[in-house]
PLY file of the C-alpha trace (Angstrom):
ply
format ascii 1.0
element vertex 83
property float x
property float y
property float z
element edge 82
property int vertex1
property int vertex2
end_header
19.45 -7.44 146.44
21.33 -8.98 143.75
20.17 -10.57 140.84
21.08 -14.45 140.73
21.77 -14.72 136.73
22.94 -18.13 136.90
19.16 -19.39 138.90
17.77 -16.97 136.48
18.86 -18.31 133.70
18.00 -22.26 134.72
14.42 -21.46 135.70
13.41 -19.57 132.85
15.92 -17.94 130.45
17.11 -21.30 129.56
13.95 -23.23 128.92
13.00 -24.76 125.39
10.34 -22.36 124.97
12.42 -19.15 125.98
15.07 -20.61 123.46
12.99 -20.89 120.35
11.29 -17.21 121.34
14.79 -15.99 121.32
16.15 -17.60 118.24
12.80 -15.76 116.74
14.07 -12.70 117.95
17.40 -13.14 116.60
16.49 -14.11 113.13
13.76 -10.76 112.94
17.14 -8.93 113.74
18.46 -10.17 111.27
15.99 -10.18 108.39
15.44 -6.13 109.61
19.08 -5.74 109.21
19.59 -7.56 105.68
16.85 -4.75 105.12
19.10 -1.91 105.57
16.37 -0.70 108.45
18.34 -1.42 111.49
22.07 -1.86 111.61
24.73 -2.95 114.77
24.98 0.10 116.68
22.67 2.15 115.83
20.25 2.51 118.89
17.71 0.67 117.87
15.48 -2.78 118.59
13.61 -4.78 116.03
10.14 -4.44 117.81
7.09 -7.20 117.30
3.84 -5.00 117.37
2.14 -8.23 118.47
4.81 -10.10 121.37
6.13 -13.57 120.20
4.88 -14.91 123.95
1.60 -13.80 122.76
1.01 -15.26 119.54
3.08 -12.71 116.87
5.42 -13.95 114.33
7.96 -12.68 112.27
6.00 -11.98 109.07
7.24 -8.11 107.70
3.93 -6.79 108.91
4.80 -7.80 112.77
7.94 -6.05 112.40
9.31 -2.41 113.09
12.50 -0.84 114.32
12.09 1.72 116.92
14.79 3.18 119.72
15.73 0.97 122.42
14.33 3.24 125.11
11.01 3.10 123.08
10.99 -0.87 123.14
12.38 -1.61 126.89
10.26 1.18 128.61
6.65 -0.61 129.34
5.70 -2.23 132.25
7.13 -5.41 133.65
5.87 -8.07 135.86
8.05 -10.35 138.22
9.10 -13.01 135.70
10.01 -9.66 133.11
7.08 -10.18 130.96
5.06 -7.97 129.93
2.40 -6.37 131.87
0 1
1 2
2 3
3 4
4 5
5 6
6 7
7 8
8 9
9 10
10 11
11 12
12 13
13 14
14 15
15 16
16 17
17 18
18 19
19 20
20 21
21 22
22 23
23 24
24 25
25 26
26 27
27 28
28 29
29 30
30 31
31 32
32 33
33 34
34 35
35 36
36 37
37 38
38 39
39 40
40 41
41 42
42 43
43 44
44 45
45 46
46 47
47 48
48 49
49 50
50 51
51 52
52 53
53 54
54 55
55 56
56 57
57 58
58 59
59 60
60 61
61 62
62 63
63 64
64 65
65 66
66 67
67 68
68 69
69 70
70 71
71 72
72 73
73 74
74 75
75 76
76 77
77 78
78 79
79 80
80 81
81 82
């Protein structure tokens, strides 16, 4: 079956809460990559040791870069959280 992105996106991608969590993704990519740890390209994901949806932040002890398939290969549930 096909993924609907566009239902996706309205029932939980584009809530408040998903917003800010991403713009606190973004701006940990960033800080890592004004670092000189991570850079565009290069394989890897700006990792939270302790999950934003569960309480982590985006202080430099939170942090670490490790390779994509590293980062996006735990379990998921249904609504793509983690497990």
């Amino acid at each position: 079956m096909a993924r609907n992105y566009k239902t996706e996106y309205q029932n939980y991608q584009g809530t408040e809460e998903q917003k800010k969590n991403r713009a606190k993704r973004n701006a940990a990519r960033r800080e890592m990559e004004r670092k000189g740890v991570v850079s565009k390209g290069d394989g890897k994901d700006v990792d939270h040791k302790r999950p934003i949806v569960k309480g982590g932040g985006n202080g430099n002890g939170n942090l670490r870069a490790v390779p994509a398939s590293a980062n996006r290969s735990f379990p998921r549930n249904k609504r793509a959280g983690m497990k």
